[in-house]
DSSP file (Angstrom, degrees, kcal/mol; ACC not computed):
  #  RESIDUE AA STRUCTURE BP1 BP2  ACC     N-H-->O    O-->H-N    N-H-->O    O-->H-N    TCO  KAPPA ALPHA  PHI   PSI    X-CA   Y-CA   Z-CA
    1    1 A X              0   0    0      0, 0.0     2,-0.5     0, 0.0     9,-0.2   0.000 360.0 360.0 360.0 149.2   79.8   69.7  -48.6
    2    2 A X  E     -A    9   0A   0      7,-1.6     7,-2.8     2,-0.0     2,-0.4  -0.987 360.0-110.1-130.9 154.8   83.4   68.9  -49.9
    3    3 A X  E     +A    8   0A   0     -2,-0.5     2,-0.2     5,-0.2     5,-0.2  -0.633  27.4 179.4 -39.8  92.8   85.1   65.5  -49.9
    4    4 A X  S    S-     0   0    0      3,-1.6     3,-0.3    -2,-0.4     4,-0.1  -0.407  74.2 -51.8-111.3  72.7   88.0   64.3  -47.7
    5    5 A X  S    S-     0   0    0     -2,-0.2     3,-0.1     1,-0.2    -1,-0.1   0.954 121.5 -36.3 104.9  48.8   89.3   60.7  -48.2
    6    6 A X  S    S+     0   0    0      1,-0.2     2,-0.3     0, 0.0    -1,-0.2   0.322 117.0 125.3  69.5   7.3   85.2   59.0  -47.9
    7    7 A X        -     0   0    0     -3,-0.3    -3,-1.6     1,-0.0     2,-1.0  -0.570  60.4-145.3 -98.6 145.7   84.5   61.9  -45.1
    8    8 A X  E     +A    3   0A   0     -2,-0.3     2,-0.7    -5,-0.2    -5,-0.2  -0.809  25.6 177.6 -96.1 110.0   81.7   64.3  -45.2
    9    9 A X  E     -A    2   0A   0     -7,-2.8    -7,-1.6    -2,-1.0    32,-0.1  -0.901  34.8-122.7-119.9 131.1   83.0   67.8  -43.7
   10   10 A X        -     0   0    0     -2,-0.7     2,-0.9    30,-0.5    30,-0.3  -0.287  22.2-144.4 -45.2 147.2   80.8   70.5  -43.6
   11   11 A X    >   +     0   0    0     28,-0.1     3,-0.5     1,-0.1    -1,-0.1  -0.930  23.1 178.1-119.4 105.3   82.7   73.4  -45.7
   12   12 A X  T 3   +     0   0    0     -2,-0.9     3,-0.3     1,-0.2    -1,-0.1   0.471  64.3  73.5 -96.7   3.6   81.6   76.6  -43.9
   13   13 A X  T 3  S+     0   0    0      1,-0.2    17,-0.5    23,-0.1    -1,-0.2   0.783 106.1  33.5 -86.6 -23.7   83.3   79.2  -45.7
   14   14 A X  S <  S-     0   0    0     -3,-0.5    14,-0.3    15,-0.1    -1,-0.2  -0.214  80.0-169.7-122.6  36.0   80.8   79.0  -49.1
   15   15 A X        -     0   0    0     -3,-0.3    13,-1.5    12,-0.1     2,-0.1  -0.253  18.1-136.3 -65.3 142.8   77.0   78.0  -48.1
   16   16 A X  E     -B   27   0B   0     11,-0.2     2,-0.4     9,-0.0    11,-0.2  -0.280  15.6-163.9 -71.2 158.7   74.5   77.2  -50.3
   17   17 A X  E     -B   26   0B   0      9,-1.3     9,-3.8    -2,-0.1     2,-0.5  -0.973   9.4-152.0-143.6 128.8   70.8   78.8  -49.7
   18   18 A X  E     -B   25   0B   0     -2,-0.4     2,-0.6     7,-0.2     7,-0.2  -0.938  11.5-145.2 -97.2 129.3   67.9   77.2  -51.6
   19   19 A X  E  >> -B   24   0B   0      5,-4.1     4,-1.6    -2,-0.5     5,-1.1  -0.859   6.5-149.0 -89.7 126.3   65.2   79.9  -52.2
   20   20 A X  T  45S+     0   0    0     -2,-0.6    -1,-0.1     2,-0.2     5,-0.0   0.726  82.4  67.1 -81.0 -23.0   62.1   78.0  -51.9
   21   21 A X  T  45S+     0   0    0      1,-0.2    -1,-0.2    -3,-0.1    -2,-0.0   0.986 121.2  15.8 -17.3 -88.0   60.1   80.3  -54.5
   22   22 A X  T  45S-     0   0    0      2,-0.1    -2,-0.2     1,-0.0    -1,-0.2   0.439  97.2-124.5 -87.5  -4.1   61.9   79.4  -57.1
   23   23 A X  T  <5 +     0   0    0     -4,-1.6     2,-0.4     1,-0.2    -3,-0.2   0.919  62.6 140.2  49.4  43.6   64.0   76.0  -56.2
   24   24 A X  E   < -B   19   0B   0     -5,-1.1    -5,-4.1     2,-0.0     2,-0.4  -0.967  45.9-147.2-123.3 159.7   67.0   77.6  -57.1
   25   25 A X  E     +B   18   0B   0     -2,-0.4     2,-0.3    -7,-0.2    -7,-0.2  -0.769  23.3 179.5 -97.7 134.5   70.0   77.1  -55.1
   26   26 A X  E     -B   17   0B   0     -9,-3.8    -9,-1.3    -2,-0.4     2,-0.4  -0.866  36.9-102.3-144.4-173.5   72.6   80.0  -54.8
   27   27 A X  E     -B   16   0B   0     -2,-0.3     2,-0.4   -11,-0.2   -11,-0.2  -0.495  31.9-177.1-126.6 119.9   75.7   80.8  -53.4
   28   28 A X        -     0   0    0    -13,-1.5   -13,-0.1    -2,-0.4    -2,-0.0  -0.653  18.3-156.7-140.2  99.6   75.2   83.2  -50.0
   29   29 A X        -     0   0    0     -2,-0.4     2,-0.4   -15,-0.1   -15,-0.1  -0.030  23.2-109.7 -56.7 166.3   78.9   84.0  -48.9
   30   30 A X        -     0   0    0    -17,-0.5    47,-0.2     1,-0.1    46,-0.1  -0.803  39.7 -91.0-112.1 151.8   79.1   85.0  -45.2
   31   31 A X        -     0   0    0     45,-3.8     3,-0.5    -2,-0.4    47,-0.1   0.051  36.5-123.7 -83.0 166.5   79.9   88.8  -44.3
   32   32 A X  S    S+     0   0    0      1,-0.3    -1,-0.2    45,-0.1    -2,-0.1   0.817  97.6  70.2 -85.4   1.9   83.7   89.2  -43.9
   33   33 A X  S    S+     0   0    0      2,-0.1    -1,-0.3    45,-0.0     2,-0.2   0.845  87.2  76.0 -62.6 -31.7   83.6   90.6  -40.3
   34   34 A X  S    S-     0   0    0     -3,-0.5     2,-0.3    42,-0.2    45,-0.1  -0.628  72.6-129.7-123.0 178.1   82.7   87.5  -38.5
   35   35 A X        -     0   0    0     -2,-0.2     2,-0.2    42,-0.1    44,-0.2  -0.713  22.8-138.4-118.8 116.0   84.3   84.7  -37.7
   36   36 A X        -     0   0    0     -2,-0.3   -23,-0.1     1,-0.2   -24,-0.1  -0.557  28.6 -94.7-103.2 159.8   82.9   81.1  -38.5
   37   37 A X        -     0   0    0     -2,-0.2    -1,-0.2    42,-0.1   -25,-0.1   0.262  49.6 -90.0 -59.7-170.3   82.9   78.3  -36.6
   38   38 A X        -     0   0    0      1,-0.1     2,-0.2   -26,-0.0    -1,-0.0  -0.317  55.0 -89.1 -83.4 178.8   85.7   75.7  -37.0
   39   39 A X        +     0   0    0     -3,-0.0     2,-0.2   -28,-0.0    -1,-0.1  -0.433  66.9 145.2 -88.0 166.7   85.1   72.9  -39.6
   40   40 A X        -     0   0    0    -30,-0.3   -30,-0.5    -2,-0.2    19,-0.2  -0.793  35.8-137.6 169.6 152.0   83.3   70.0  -38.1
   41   41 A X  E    S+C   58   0C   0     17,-2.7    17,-3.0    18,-0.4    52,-0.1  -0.524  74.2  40.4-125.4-177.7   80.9   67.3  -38.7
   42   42 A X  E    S+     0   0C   0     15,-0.3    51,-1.6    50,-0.2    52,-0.6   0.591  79.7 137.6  27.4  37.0   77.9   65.7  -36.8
   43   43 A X  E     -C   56   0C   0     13,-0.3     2,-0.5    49,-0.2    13,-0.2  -0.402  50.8-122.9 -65.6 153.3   76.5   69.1  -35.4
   44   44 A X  E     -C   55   0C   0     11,-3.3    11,-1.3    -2,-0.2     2,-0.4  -0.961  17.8-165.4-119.2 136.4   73.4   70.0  -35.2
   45   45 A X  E     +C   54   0C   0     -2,-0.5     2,-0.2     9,-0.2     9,-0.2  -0.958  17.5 170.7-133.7 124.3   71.9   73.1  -36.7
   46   46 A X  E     -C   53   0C   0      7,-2.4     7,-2.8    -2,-0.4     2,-0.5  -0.681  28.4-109.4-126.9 177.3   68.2   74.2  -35.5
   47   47 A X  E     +C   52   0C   0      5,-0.2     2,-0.4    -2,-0.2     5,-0.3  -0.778  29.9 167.3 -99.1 117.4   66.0   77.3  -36.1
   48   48 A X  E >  S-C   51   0C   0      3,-4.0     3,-1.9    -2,-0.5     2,-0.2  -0.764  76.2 -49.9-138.8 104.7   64.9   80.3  -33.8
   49   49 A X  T 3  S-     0   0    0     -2,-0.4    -1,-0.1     1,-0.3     0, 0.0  -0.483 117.5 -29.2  72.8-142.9   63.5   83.2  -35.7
   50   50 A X  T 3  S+     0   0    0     -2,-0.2    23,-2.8    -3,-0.1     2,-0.4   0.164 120.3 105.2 -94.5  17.4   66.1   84.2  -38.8
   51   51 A X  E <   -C   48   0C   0     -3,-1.9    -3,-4.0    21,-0.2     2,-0.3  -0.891  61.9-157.8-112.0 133.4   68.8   82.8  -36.4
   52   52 A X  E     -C   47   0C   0     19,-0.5    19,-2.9    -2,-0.4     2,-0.5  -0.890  15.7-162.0 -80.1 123.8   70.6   78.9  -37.2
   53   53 A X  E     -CD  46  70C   0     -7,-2.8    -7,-2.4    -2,-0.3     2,-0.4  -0.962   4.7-159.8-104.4 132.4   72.0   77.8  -33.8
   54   54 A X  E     -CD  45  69C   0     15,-2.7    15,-2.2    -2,-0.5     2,-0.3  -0.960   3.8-160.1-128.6 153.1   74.5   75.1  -34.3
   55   55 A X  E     -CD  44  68C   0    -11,-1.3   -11,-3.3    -2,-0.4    13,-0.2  -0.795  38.0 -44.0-101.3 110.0   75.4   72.7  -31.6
   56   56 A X  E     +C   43   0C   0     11,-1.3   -13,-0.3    -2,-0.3    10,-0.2  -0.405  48.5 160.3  91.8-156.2   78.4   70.5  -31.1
   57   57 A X  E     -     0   0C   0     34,-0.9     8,-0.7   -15,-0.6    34,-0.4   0.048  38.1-105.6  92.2 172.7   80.1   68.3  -33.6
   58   58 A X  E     -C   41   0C   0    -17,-3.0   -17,-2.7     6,-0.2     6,-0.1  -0.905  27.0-119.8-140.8-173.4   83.8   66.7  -33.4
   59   59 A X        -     0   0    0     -2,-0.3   -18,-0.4   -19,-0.2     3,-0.1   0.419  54.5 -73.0-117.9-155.8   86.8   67.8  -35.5
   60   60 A X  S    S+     0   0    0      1,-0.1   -20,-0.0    -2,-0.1    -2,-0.0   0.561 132.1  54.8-101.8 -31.6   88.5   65.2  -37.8
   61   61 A X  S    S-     0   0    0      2,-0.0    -1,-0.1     3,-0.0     3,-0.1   0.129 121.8 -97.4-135.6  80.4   89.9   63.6  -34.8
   62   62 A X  S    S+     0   0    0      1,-0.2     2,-0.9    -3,-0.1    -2,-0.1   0.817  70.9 152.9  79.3  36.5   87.1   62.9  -32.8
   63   63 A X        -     0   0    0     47,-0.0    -1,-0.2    27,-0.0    -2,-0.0  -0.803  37.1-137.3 -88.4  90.8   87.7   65.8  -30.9
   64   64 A X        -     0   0    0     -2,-0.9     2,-0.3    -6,-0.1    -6,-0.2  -0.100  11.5-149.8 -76.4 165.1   84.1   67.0  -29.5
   65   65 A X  B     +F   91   0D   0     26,-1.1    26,-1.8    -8,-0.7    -8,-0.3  -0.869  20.6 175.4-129.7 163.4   82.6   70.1  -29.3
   66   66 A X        +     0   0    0     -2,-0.3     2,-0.2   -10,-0.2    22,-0.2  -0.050  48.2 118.4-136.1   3.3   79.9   71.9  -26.9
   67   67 A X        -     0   0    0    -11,-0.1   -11,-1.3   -10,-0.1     2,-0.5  -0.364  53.3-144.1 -93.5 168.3   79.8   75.0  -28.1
   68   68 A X  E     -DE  55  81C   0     13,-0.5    13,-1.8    -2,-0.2     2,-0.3  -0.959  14.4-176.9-116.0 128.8   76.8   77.1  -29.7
   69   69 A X  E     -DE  54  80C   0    -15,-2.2   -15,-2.7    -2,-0.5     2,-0.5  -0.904  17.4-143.4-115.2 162.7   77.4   79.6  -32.6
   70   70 A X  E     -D   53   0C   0      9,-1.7     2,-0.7    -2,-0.3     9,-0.3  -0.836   9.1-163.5 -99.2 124.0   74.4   81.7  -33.9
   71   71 A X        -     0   0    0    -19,-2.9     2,-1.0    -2,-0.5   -19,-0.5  -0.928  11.8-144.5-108.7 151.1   74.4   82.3  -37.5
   72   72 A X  B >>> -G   77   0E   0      5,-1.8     4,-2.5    -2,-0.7     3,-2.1  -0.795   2.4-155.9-122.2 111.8   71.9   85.3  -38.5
   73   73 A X  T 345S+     0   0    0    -23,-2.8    -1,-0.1    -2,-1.0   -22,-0.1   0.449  82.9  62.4 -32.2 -32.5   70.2   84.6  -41.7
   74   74 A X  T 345S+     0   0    0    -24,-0.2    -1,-0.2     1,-0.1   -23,-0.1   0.542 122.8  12.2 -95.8 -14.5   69.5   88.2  -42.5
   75   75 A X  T <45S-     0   0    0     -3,-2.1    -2,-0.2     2,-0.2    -1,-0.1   0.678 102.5-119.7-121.4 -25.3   73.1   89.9  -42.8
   76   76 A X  T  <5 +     0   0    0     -4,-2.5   -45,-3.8     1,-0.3     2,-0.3   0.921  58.8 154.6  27.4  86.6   74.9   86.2  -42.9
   77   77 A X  B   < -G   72   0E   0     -5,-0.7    -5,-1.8   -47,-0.2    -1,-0.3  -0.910  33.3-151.8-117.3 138.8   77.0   86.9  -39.7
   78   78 A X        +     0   0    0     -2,-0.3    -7,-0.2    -7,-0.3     2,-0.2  -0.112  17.6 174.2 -10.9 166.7   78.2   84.2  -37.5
   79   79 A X        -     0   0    0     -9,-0.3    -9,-1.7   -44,-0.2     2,-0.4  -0.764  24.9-131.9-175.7 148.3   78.8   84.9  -33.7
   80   80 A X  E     -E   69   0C   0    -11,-0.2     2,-0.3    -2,-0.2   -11,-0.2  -0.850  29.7-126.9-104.4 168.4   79.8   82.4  -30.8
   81   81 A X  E     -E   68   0C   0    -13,-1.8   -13,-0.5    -2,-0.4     2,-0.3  -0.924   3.8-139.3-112.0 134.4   77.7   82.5  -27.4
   82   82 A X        -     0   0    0     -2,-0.3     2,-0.2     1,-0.0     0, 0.0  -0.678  32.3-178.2 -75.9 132.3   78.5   82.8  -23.8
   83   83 A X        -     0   0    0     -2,-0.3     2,-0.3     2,-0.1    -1,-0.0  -0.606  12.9-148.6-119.9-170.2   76.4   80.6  -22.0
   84   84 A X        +     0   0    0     -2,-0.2     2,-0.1     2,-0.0     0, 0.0  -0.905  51.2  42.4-145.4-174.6   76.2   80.0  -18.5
   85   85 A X  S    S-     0   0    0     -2,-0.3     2,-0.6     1,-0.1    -2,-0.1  -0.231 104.6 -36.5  82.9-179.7   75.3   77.0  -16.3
   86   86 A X        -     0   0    0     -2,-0.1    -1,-0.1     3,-0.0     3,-0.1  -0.914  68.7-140.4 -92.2  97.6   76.5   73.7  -16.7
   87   87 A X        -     0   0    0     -2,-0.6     2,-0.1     1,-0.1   -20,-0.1  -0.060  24.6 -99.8 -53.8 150.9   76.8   72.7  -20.6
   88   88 A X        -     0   0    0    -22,-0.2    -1,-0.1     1,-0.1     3,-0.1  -0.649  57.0 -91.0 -72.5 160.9   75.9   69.5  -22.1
   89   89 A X        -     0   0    0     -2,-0.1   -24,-0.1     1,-0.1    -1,-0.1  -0.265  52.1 -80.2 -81.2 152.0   79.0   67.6  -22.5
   90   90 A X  S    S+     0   0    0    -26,-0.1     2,-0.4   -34,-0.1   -24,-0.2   0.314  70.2 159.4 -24.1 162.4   81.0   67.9  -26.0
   91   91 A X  B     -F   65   0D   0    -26,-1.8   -26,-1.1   -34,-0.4   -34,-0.9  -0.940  26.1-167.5 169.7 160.6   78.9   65.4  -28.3
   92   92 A X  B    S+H  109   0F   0     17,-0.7    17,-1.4    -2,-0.4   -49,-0.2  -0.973  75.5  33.8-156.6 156.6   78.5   64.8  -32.4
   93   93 A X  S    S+     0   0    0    -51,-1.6    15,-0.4    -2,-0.3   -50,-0.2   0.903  88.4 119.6  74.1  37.5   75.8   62.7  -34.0
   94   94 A X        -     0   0    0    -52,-0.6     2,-0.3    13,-0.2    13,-0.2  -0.197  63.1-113.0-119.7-139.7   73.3   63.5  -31.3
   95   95 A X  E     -I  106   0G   0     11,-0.7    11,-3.1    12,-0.1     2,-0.3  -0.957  29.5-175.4-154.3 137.5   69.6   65.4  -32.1
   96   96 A X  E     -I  105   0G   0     -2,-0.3     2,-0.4     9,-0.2     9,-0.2  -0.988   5.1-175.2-144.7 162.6   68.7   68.9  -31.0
   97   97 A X  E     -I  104   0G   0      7,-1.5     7,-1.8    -2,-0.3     2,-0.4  -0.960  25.8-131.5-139.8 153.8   65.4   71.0  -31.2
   98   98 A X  E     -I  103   0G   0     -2,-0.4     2,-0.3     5,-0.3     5,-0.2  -0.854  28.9-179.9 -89.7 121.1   64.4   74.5  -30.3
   99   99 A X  E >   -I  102   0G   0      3,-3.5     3,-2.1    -2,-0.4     2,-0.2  -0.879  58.2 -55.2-135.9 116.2   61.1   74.3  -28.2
  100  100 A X  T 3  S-     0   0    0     -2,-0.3    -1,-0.1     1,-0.3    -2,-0.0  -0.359 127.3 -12.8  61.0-124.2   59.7   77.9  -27.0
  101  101 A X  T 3  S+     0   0    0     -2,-0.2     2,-0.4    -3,-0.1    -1,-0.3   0.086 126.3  94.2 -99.4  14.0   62.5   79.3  -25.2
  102  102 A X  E <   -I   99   0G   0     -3,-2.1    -3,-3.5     2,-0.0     2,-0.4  -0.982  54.4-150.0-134.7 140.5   64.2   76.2  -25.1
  103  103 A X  E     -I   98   0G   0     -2,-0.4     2,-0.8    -5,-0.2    -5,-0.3  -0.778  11.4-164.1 -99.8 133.5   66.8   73.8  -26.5
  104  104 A X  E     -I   97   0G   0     -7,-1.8    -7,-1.5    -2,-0.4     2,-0.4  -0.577   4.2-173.0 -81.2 118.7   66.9   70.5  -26.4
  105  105 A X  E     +I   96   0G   0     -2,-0.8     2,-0.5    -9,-0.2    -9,-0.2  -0.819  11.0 179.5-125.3 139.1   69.9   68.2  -27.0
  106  106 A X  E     -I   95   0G   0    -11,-3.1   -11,-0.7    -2,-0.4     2,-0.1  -0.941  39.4 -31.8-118.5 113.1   69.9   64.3  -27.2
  107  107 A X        +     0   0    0     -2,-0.5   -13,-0.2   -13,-0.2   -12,-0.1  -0.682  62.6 130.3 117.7-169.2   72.0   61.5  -27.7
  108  108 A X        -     0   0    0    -15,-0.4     2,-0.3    -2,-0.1   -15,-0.3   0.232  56.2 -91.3 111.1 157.0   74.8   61.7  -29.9
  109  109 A X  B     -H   92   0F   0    -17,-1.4   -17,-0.7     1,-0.1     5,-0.2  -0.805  24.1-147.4-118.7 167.8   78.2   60.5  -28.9
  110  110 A X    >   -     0   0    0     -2,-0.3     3,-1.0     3,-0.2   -19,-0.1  -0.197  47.7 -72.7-110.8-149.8   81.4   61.9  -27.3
  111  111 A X  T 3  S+     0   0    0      1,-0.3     3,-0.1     3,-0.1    -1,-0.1   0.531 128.6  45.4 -75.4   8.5   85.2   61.0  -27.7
  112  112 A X  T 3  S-     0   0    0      1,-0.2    -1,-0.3     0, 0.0     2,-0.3  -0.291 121.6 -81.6-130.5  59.8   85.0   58.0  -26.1
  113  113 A X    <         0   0    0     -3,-1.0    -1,-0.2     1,-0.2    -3,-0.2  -0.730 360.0 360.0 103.0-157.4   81.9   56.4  -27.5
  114  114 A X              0   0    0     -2,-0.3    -1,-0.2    -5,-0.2    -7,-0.1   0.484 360.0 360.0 -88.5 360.0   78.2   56.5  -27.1
């Protein structure tokens, strides 16, 4: 995480990896072909296989998001996804889970509130 002025913004260019072995935490840069999501806070990031999906989040002002990027664990690539259907609307703070072959997302508010 870095600091802005009391804000928590995720800093997506440097993630940390804790190896659970050993409890140590270490630096796993992300490969330089892809392309990471924008900065953003209240997102949600859930698990499917070696893949993070994260979900959402708003900008620094309150600018919401709906979109899904994949990270893959195993080369550290980002990717966004094409979805189809009707998305859930833009949202930050909310709660999401992977169940089977589906995700769920709940809650969470958009730019004009809850």
């Amino acid at each position: 995480w870095e600091l802005e002025v009391g804000r928590a913004i995720l800093n997506l260019s440097r993630p940390n990896g804790l190896t659970f072995s050993t409890l140590t935490w270490t630096d796993r840069p992300y490969s330089p072909t892809s392309t990471t999501p924008s900065p953003r806070r209240g997102h949600s990031l859930t698990v499917l296989g070696h893949q993070v999906v994260l979900f959402g989040g708003s900008d620094d002002l309150w600018h919401v998001f709906n979109d899904i990027h994949l990270l893959d664990t195993e080369c550290m690539s980002w990717c966004a996804v094409a979805t189809s259907g009707t998305p859930p609307a833009g949202r930050a703070f909310h709660s999401a889970d992977i169940v089977g072959r589906l995700m769920f997302v709940f809650g969470g508010r958009h730019e004009h509130g809850v």
